[in-house]
PLY file of the C-alpha trace (Angstrom):
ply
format ascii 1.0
element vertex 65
property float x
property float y
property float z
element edge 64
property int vertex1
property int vertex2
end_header
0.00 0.00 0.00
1.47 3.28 -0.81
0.20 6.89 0.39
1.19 10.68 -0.28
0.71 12.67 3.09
0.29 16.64 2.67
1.96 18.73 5.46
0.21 18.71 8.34
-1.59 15.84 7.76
-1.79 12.78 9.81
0.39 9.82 9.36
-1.04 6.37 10.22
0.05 4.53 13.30
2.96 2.22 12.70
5.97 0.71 14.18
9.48 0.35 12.29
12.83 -0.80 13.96
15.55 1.58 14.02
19.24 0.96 13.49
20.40 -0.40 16.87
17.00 -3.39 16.63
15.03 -1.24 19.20
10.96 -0.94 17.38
9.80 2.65 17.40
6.16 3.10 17.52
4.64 6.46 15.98
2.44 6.59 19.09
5.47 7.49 21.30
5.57 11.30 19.73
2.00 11.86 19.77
1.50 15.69 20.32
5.10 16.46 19.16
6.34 17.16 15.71
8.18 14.39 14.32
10.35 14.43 11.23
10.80 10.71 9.06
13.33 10.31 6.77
13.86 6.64 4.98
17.16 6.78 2.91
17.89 3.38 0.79
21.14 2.75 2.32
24.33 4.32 3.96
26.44 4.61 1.25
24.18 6.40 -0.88
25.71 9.68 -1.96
22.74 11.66 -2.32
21.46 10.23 1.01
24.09 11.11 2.39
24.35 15.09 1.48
20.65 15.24 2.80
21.43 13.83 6.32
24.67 16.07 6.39
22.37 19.11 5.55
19.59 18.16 8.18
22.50 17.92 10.75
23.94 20.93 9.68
20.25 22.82 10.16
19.92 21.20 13.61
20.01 24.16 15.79
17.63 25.85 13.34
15.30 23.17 13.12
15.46 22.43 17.10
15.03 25.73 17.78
11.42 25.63 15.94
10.36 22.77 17.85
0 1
1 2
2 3
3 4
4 5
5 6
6 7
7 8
8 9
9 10
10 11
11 12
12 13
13 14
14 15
15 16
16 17
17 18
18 19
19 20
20 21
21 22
22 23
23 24
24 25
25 26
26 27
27 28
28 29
29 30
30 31
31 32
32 33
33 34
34 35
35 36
36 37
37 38
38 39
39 40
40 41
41 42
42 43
43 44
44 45
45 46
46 47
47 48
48 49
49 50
50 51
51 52
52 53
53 54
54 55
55 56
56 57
57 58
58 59
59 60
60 61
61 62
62 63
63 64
């Protein structure tokens, strides 16, 4: 099943594991803004310049909440 979300708009519940085998459930960050980001793998080039620019916006993001 595939689905577009518009901003603002709700994502459905779900659970995923993350990298160190711990499952992360949506439901955890209810009320807070929560940004996902899926890249295809960690040598991926272009993945790789995105995550380097999110980390270098950090502050700027953070400081939005």
């Amino acid at each position: 099943m595939e689905s577009n979300l518009s901003i603002g708009e709700a994502a459905p519940a779900f659970t995923a594991t993350d990298w160190n085998g711990a499952d992360v459930s949506l439901e955890n960050f209810k009320g807070k803004k929560v940004w996902l980001a899926f890249f295809r793998y960690a040598s991926c080039p272009l993945c790789n310049l995105r995550v380097n620019g999110m980390i270098k916006r950090y502050e700027e993001y953070n400081s939005k909440g």
